[in-house]
C-alpha positions in Angstrom: -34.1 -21.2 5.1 -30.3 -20.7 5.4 -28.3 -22.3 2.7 -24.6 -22.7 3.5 -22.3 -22.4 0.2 -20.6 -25.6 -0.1 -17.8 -24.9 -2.9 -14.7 -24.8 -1.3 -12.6 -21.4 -0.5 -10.1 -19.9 -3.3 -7.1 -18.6 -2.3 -6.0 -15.4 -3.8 -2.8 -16.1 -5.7 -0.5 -12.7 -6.5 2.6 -12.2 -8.7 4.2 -9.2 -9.8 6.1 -8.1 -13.4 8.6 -5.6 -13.4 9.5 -3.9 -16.6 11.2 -0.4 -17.7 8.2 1.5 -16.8 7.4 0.0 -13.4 5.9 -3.0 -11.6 2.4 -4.4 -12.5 1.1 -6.4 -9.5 -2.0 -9.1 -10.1 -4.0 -10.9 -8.0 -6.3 -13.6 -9.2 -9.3 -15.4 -6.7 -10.7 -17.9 -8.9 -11.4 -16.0 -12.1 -11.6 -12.7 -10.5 -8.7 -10.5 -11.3 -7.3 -7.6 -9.6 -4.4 -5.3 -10.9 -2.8 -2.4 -10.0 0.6 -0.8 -11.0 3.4 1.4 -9.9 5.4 3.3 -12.5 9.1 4.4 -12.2 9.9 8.2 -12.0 8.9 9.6 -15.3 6.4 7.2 -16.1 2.9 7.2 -16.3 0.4 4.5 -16.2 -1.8 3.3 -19.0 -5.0 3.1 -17.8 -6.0 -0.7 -17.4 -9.0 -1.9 -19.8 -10.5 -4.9 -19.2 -10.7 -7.4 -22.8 -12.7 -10.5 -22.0 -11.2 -12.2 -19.1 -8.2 -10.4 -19.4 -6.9 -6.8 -18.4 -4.4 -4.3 -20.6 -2.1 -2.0 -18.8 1.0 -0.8 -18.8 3.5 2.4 -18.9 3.9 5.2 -20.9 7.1 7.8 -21.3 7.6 9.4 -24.3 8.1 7.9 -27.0 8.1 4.8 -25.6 5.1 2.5 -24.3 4.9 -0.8 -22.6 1.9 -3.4 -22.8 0.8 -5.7 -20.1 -1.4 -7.9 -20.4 -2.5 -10.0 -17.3 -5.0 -13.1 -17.3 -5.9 -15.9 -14.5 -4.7 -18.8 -15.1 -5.3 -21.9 -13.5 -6.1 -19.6 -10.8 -2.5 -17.7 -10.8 -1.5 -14.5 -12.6 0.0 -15.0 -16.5 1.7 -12.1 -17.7 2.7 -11.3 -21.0 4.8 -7.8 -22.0 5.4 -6.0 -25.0 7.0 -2.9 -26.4 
């Protein structure tokens, strides 16, 4: 027996934040949430942990660090940034 999945297709929804540090780029499908990030020269990345339904990132260059936080919502990326 085949059973043919009814709910209708989500499409993926990306945005992007620049800040000091670099770009953070999210994706969001639904509730699923993918992130990835691109630092400026002398920059590293902060790796990304995920907190409930939301992921933490950002950029770190001594002594000075810069929080992402990204979350789906209503099925588009939300952004908030803090130093």
């Amino acid at each position: 027996m085949c059973i043919r999945d009814r709910s209708p297709t989500v499409s993926p929804v990306a945005d992007s934040r620049e800040t000091d540090g670099g770009t953070v780029t999210a994706t969001c499908a639904g509730t699923a949430l993918n992130v990835t990030s691109a630092p400026q020269e002398g920059w590293i990345v902060v790796a990304p942990v995920v907190e409930g339904d939301s992921v933490r990132t950002g950029f770190h260059k001594n002594p000075r660090t810069i929080t992402v936080l990204i979350a789906c919502v209503k099925g588009a990326p939300e952004f908030s940034v803090s130093e």
